[in-house]
Steps between C-alpha positions, in 0.01 A plus 500: 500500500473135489728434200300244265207758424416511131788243421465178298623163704554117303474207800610188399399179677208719586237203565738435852416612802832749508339603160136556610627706852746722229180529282306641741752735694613632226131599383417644836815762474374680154663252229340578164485137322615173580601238273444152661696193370434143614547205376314295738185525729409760322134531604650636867545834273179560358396422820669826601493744198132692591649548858833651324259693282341653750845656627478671127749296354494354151599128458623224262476153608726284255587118503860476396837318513800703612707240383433554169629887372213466228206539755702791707484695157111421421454604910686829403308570208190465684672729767561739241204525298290518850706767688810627273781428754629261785620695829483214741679143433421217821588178419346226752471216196696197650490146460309328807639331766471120452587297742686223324729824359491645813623196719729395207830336579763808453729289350283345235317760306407451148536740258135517472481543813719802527367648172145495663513811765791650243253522190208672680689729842864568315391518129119616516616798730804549242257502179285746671759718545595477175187575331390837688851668660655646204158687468477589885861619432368738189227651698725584803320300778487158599469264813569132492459245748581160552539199691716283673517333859694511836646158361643635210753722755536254793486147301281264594509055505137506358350663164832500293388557212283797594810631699770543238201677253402721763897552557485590140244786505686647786834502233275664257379771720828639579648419124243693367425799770790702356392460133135606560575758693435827525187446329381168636576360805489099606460342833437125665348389732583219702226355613547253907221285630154651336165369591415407112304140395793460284753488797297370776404184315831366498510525904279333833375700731746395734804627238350833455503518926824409479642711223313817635709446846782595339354804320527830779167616389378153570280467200472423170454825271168592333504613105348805579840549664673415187267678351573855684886418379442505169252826486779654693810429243230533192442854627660819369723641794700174581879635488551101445597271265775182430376406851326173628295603764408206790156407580574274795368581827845555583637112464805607319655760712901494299 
């Protein structure tokens, strides 16, 4: 039994390449329908939806904004009038790394600036929630995942801003593990060094040598690694939740 047979999953930030690899691993194991959300590069999905077809899976491809609770409702809707439930909750949306954030000065953030990665990792993953697990709590079955970074346990001198919301997700996990449960359980990953566009453009080639040095497994991780992660804690016999669960290659080893 493979766990995510017949089951209904939402993806948010979909269009990524974490997305896409979820997509497409979670079609392979049995899944029943898929509900894609993007809100960017969204052509990368319909690129993808005959080949997730052809796994038997039904799928929704929707533009929105998880910043704004109005378009999480109309998603649901569609999600309801298309398969009747939501098992499966994976939320990938987060705000991209720019490198003038990124490489900010720590000490001289703007409120816009700290609002940025808040709005779309900390409150888009909170509004999803929101809309769909009271119902995953009525029907007696739910899985949520989410997503944070190594950072976001260690600390880190660059990406501030993404830090503290990915810190935040990782306080929202464990706050709300005990009052989804039994019913529903919730789980983060934090995500190391993975071989996506979005993180590798902010490095040179010779950073990326140098950062994978000091990873054991010598390598930055592939999303189809992530990917595997996330079909595992999405499926039904995970004894798991409240947890954030490292995807490092082994980098943080305390």
């Amino acid at each position: 039994m493979n766990g995510l047979k017949d089951r209904i999953a939402l993806i948010t930030g979909a269009s990524s390449e974490l997305g896409i690899s979820t997509a497409l691993e979670f079609a392979r194991n049995g899944i029943r329908g898929l509900a894609l959300q993007y809100y960017s590069n969204g052509d990368r999905l319909f690129l993808i939806a005959s080949k997730l077809k052809e796994y038997g899976c039904d799928v929704i491809i929707q533009r929105a904004d998880v910043r704004e609770l109005d378009d999480i409702t109309a998603l649901k809707g569609m999600i309801m009038d298309r398969f009747g439930r939501l098992d499966i909750l994976v939320a990938y949306a987060g705000y991209p790394a720019e490198s003038d954030l990124w490489f900010a000065d720590p000490l001289d953030l703007s409120s816009e600036m700290l609002d940025k990665p808040f709005d779309v990792d900390l409150k888009g993953s909170y509004n999803c929630i929101r809309v769909f697990a009271k119902d995953m709590k009525r029907q007696g079955y739910g899985r949520i995942v989410l997503t944070a970074s190594t950072p976001a346990i260690y600390g880190d001198h660059v990406g501030l801003a993404f830090t503290l919301a990915k810190a935040s997700i990782i306080a929202l996990t464990k706050s709300l593990a005990p009052i989804l449960a039994p019913e529903v359980s919730i789980n983060v990953l934090a995500l190391g060094s993975i071989a996506t566009s979005a993180n590798l453009k902010n490095y040179t080639a010779k950073d990326i040598e140098d950062l994978s040095r000091k990873i054991p497994l010598r390598r930055f991780g592939k999303p189809e690694e992530v990917a595997n992660v996330a079909r595992f804690l999405a499926s039904d016999a995970t004894y798991i939740t409240g947890q954030t669960v490292i995807v490092d290659g082994g980098e943080i080893r305390y």
